[in-house]
N, C-alpha and C positions, 0 to 999 in steps of 0.2 A: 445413626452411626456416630459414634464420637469422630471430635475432629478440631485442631488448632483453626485457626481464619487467619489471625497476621502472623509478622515474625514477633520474635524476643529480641527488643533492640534495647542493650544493657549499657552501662556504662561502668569502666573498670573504677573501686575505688582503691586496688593495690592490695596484696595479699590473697588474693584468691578471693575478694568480695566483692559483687559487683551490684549495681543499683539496676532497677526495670526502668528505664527511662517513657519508656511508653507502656499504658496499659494493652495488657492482652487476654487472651480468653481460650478455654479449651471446653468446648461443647459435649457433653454426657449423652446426648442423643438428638435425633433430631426437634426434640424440644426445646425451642428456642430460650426457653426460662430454667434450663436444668446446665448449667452455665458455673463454671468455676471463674471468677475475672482477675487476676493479679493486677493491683494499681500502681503505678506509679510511683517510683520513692522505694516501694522493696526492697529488702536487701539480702541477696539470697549469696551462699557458696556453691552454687550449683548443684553437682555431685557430691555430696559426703561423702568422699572415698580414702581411706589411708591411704597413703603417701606411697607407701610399698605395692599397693596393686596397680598404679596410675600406669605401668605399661601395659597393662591389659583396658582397665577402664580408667581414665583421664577422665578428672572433674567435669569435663568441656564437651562431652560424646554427643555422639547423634541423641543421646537421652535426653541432654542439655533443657528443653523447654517442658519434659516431662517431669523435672529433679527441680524446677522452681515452682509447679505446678505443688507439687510436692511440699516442698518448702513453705510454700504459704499456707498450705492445707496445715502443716502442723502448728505452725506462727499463731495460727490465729484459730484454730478447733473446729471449723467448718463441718467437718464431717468426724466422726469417729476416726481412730488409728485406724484400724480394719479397712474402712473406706477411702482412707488418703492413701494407704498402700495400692488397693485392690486400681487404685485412679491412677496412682503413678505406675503401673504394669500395663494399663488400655494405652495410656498416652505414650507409654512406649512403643506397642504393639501399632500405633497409630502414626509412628514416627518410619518405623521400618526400623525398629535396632531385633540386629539378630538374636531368635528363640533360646539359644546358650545366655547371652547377655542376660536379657530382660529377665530371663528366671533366677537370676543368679543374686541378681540389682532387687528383686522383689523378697527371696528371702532371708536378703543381709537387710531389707529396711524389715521385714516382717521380726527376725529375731532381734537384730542391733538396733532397729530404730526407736529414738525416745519421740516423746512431746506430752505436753500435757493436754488433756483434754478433756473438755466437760462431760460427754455425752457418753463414754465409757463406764 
């Protein structure tokens, strides 16, 4: 079963961006080697979310550790687009953000999400 093990302890750097001050980790199963690890130094926006929606969903939501999981997945091409969305929906779903939410947040990064990626 997937599953986070620390927190996301971040450091603001002003404007909605903030640094990973400590590494953290979200496990894909219980295979200890199947392991997404955000280091250190990252520097994510948490939620990409227009400005307009943030009374509903705030950059900062229970999704929070799932949206930098995300974030790095795209940063850096780890997995296919396909696979950093389909990961940023478990880790929601792993977080406890309400079934409206997470569907919602999956196919605004499914259609609106960019990155570049090698493996596509």
């Amino acid at each position: 079963m997937s599953r986070f093990t620390t927190p996301a302890i971040l450091e603001m750097l002003g404007h909605y961006n903030w640094r990973v001050y400590k590494p953290f980790a979200f496990y894909l199963s219980d295979d200890e080697s199947d392991v997404i690890e955000v280091p250190a130094g990252f520097i994510t926006d948490l939620a990409t979310i227009p400005r307009i929606f943030w009374i509903l969903l705030p950059p900062d939501g229970k999704y929070a550790k799932a949206a930098i999981i995300h974030d790095y997945m795209y940063a850096t091409a780890l997995r296919t687009k396909k696979e950093a969305d389909k990961i940023f929906l478990d880790g929601m779903t792993v977080l406890g953000v309400p079934c409206w939410k997470r569907t919602i947040m999956y196919y605004a990064v499914r259609i609106f999400g960019r990155g570049m990626y090698r493996k596509e």
